[in-house]
N, C-alpha and C positions, 0 to 999 in steps of 0.2 A: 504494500500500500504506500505507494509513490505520495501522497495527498499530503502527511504530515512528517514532519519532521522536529525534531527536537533542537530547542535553542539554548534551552539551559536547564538547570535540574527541574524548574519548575513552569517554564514556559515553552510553547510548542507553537509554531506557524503550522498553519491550512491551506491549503492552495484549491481553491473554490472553483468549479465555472456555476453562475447563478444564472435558472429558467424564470427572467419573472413573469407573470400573468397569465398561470399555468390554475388549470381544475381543481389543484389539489396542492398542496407540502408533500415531498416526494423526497428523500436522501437517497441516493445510487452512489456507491462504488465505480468507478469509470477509471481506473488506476493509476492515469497521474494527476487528477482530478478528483474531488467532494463534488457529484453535480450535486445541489438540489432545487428543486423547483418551489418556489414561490407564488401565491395568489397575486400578491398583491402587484402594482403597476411600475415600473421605474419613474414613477411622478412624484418629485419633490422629498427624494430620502426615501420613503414609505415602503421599497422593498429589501433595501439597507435595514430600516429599522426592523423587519418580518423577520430579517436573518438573522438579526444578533439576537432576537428574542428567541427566537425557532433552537438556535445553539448553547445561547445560555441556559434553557430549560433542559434542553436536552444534557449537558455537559455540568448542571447544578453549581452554576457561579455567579456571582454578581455581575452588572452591569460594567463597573469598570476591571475587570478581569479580562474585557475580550474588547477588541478593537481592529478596526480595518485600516490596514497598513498599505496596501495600495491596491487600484482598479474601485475606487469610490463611485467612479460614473460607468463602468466595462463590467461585461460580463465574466471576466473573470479578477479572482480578488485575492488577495493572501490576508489571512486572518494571525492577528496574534494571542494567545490567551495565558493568562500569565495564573496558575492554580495555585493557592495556599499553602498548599501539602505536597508531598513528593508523589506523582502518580505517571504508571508507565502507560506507551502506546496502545495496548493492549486495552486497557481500561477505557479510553479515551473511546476508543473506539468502538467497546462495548457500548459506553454510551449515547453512543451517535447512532448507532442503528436498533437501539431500543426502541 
């Protein structure tokens, strides 16, 4: 799983491509890519914000824990998420596809 990689004991980058104004919230495996698909519209933030909320739920962090580090306006994006605790790929990724 090409998508994620480790930046430091406790923070990890994602390497996103995002579907916005899709039927449904969809995460797929695409191997060097996290796709997932978004409802909402690339108007005004609004699928940015679907996303960070969509991962932080998923991945159980707060708000300032995860931040989009570049492709803010492109469909494809690198995510960084900085965890509290020591937690390995494995885990992460469990929780991504729960």
């Amino acid at each position: 799983m090409d998508f994620i990689e480790r930046k430091s004991i406790n923070a990890f980058i994602l390497h996103l491509y995002i579907k916005p104004n899709s039927k449904r919230q969809e995460i797929i495996d695409d191997g060097d890519y996290l796709k997932i698909k978004l409802r909402s519209k690339p108007i005004q933030n609004k699928a940015n914000i679907e996303l960070l909320n969509l991962l932080r739920k998923k991945l159980k962090i707060l708000s300032n824990q995860i931040k989009i580090i570049s492709g803010l306006k492109k469909s494809h994006k690198t995510i960084i998420i900085n965890f509290s605790k020591n937690i390995d790929e494995q885990e992460i990724i469990k929780r991504i596809f729960s």
